[in-house]
C-alpha positions in Angstrom: 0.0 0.0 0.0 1.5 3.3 -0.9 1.8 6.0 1.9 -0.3 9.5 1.7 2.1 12.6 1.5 -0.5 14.1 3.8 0.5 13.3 7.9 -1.9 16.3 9.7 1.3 16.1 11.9 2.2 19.9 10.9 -1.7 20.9 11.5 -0.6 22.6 15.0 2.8 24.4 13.4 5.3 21.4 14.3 7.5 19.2 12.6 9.8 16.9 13.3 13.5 17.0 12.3 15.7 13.4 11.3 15.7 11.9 14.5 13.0 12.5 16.0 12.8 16.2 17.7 9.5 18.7 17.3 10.4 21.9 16.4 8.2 24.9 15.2 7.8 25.1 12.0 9.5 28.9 12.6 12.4 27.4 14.1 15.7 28.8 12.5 16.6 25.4 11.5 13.1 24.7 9.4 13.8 28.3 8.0 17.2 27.5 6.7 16.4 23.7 5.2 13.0 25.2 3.6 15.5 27.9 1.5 17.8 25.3 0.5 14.3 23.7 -1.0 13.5 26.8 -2.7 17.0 27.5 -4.1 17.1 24.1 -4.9 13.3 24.7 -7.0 15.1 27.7 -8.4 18.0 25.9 -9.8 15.4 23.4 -11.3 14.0 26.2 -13.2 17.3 27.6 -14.5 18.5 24.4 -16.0 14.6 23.9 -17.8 15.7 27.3 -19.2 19.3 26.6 -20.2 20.3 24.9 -23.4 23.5 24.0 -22.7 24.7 20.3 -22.0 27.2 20.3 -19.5 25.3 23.4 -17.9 22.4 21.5 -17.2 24.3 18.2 -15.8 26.5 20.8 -13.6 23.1 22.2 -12.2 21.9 18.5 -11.3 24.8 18.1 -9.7 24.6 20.9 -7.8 20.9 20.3 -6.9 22.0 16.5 -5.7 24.6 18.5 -3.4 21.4 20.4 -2.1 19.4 17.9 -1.2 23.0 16.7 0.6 22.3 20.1 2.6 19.0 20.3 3.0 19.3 16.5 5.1 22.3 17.8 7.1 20.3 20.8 8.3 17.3 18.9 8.5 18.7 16.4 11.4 18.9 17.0 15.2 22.4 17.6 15.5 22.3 16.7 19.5 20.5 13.0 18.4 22.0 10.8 16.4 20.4 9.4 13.5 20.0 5.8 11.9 19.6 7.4 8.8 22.6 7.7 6.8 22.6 11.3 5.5 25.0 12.3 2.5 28.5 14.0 3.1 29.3 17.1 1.5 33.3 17.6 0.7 35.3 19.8 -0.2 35.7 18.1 -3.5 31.8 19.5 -4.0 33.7 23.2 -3.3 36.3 22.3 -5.7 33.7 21.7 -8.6 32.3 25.0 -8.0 35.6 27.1 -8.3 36.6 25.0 -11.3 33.4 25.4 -13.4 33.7 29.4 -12.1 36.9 28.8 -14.0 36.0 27.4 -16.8 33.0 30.1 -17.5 35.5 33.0 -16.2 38.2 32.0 -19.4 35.4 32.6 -22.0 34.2 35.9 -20.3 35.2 39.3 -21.0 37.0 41.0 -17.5 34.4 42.3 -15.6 34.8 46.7 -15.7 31.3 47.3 -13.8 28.9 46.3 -11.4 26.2 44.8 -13.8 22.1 45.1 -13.2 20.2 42.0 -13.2 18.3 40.6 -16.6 19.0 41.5 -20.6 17.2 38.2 -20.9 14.7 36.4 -18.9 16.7 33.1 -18.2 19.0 35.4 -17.4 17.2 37.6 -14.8 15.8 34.1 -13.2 19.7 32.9 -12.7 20.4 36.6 -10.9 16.8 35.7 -9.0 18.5 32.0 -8.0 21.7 33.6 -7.0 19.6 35.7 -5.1 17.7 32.8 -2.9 21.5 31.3 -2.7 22.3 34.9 -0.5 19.7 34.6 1.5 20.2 31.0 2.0 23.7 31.6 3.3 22.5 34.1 5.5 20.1 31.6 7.1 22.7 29.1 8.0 25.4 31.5 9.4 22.1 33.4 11.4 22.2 29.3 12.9 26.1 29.2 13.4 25.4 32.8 15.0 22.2 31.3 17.5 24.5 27.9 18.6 23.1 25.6 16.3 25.8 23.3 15.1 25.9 22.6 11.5 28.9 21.6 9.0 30.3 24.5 8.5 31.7 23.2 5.0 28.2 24.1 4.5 28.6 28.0 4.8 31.6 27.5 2.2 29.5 25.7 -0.2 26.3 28.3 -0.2 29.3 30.9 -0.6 31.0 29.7 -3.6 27.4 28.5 -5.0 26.3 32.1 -5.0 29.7 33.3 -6.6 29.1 29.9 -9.2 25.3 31.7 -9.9 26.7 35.1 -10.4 29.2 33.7 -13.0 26.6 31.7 -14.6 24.8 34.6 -15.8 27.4 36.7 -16.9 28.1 33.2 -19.1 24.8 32.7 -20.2 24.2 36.3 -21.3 27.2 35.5 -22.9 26.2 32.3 -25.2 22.7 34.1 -25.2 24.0 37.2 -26.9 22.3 39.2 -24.0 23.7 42.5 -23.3 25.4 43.3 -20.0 23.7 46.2 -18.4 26.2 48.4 -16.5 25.1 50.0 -13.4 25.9 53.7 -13.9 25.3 55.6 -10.2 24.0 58.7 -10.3 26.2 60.8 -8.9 
């Protein structure tokens, strides 16, 4: 018999994190694992939009390494769990600074800060970069509170946003989207 997605467990505003604990569903920790989700929705949509190959097996990658961060947040870090939840290494880092690489050597030097969009898969990779931000905030807010974590985690989110950032700057590229300068007012 298959299960129903639907428990009525969250009806009063708890959940329960890998191993067992209720929390509030406004606990810091729910906050942080339900923005990796939606960065990770994000990233979903950006590779629907992208054309290129090895671009859209990078972005599955990087929304498997997700899910790897969305478990590690999601567990009670005082209990220990019979689950066996995903590592994330610093090889998973490493991936992120060489693909930044790769895209960087094709890109003309950046000279100014750019605006977001000049295409709309564009704009939506800005929009994911700016969930990954927030996201990073969230789990250094739970370093900040005392809530242990993997702090390779913090790393990852980092680099991911820089990754994102270069991503559109490389897409606009292949896309022959126009890089719009921010010019101050001054």
């Amino acid at each position: 018999m298959a299960f129903k997605i639907y428990t009525k467990t969250g009806d009063k505003g708890t959940t329960s994190l890998i191993g067992g604990t209720k929390v509030s569903k406004a606990h810091d920790r729910i906050e942080a694992y339900g923005t990796v989700d939606e960065l990770n929705s994000y990233i979903g949509l950006c590779r629907d939009l992208i054309q290129d190959e090895h671009t859209k097996n990078i972005l599955k990658e990087l929304q498997d390494r997700l899910f790897t961060i969305g478990s590690a947040l999601a567990c009670d870090p005082a209990k220990e769990t019979k689950m066996k939840i995903p590592d994330l290494t610093l090889e998973d880092v490493l991936l992120l600074e060489n693909e930044m690489d790769r895209m960087d050597a094709t890109l003309p030097p950046l000279q100014f800060f750019i605006l977001p969009g000049g295409h709309p898969t564009v704009s939506h990779i800005h929009i994911a970069r700016c969930v990954c931000r927030r996201t990073e905030r969230l789990v250094v807010a739970l370093l900040v509170s005392g809530e242990p974590h993997d702090n390779l985690i913090v790393q990852y989110v980092n680099r991911l946003s820089d990754y994102l950032f270069m991503l559109g700057r490389y897409i606009a590229l292949q896309l022959n989207a126009e890089e719009i300068p921010w010019k101050p007012r001054v």
